[in-house]
C-alpha positions in Angstrom: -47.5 -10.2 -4.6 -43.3 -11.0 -4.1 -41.7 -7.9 -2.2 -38.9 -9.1 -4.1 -38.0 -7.1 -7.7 -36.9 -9.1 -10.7 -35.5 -6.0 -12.5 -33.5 -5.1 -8.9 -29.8 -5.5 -9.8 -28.3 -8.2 -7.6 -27.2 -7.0 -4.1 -23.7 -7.1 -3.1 -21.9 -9.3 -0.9 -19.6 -7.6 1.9 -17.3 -9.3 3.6 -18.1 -9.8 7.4 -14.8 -10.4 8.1 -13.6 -6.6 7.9 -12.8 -7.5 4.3 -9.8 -10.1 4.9 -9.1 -11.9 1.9 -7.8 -15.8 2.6 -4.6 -14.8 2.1 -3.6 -18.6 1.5 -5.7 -18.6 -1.6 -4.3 -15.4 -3.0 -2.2 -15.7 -5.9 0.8 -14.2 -4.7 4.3 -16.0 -4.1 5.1 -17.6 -0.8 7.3 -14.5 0.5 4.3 -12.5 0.1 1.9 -15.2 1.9 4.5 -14.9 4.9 4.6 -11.3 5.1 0.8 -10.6 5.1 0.4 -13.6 7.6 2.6 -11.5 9.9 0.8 -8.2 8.8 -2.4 -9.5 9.3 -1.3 -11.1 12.7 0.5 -7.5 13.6 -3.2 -5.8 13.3 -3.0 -4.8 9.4 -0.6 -2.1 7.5 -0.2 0.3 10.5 0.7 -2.6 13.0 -0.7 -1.4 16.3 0.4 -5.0 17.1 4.1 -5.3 16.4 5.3 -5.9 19.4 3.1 -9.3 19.4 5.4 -10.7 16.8 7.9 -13.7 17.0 11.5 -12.8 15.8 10.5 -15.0 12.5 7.4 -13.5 11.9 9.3 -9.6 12.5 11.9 -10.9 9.7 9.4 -11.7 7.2 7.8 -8.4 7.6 10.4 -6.3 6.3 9.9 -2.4 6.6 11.2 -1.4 3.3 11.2 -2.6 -0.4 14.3 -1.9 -1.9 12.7 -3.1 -5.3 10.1 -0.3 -5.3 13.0 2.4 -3.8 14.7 1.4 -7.5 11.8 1.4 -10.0 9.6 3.8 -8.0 6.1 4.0 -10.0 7.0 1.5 -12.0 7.6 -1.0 -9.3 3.6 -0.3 -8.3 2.1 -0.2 -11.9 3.6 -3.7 -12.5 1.8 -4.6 -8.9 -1.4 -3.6 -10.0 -1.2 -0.1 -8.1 -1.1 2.4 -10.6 -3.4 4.7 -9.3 -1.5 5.2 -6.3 2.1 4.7 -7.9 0.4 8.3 -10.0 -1.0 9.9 -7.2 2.9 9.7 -5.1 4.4 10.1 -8.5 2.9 13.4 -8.5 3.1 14.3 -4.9 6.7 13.2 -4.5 7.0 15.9 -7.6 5.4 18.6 -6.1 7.3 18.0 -2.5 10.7 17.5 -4.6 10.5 20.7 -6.8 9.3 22.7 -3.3 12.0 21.6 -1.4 14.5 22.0 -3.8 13.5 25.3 -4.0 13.7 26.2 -0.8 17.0 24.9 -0.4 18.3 27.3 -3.6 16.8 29.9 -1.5 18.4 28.9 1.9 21.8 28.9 -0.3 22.2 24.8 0.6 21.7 24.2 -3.6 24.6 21.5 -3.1 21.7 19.3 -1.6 19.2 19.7 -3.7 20.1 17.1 -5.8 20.0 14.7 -3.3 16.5 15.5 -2.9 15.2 12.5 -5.4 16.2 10.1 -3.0 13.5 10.9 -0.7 10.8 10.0 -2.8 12.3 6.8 -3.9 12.3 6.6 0.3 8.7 6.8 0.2 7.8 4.4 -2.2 10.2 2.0 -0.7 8.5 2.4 2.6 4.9 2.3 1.5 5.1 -0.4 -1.0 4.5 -3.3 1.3 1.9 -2.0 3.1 0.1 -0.8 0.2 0.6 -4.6 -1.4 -1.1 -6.0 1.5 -4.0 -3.4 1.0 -4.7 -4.2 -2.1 -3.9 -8.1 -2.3 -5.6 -8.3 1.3 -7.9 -5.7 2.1 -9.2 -5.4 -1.2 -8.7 -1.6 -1.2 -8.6 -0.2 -4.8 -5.8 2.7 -4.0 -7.0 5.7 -3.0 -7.0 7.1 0.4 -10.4 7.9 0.7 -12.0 4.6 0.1 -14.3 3.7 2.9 -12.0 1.6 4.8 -13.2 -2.0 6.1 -15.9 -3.3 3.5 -15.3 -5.0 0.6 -17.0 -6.1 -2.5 -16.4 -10.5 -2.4 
């Protein structure tokens, strides 16, 4: 008798390659090809490898998006990334309405309306990295995902 079980459902494929994604076949525009080559070549979104980089390769990976510092959530639900656009939407709330508070308390209230800015900061600064997660990595948005594996 077979070992194998025709009413098994079909086993999936991981990705030996630490779930890289041929990032030439993605369908993203050339910009974006650029910037995850030199992610990907820096050692992935935290680049432990920066410092690797040539001068071209450190242009086309900028540090901040100033599209997502402008549309904030929006800028990552019309990526694909709404579940973690939602999950700093609400954070970034949360940190906000604290900090604001604590500045009414401290008697600085002048600058608590400048507090917004900060969060359109964050998503400014992770929205790159985040893309190249998602597009590259294959990571679905959440920060507990078990990092490194991926579904082809």
């Amino acid at each position: 008798m077979s070992a194998l079980n025709p009413y098994a459902p079909p086993k999936a494929i991981v990705d030996a390659g630490h779930g890289v994604a041929d990032i030439d076949g993605l369908w993203v525009s050339d910009s974006w090809k650029r910037r995850f080559k030199a992610m990907h070549k820096a050692g992935g979104p935290n680049l432990p490898k920066f410092k690797d980089l040539t001068g071209e390769e450190r242009k086309a990976l900028s540090p901040f998006n100033v599209l997502a510092f402008l549309f904030g959530p929006f800028y990552y639900l019309a990526k694909g990334m709404w579940r973690k656009g939602l999950t700093l939407a609400v954070l970034c709330l949360i940190g906000v309405l604290a900090l604001d508070a604590l500045l009414v308390l401290v008697g600085l209230g002048s600058f608590a309306s400048a507090t917004g800015f900060a969060s359109a900061a964050v998503y400014g600064a992770l929205a790159n990295r985040d893309y190249y997660a998602k597009m590259v990595l294959g990571q679905n948005g959440w920060w507990w995902e078990k990092r490194g594996s991926r579904i082809v």
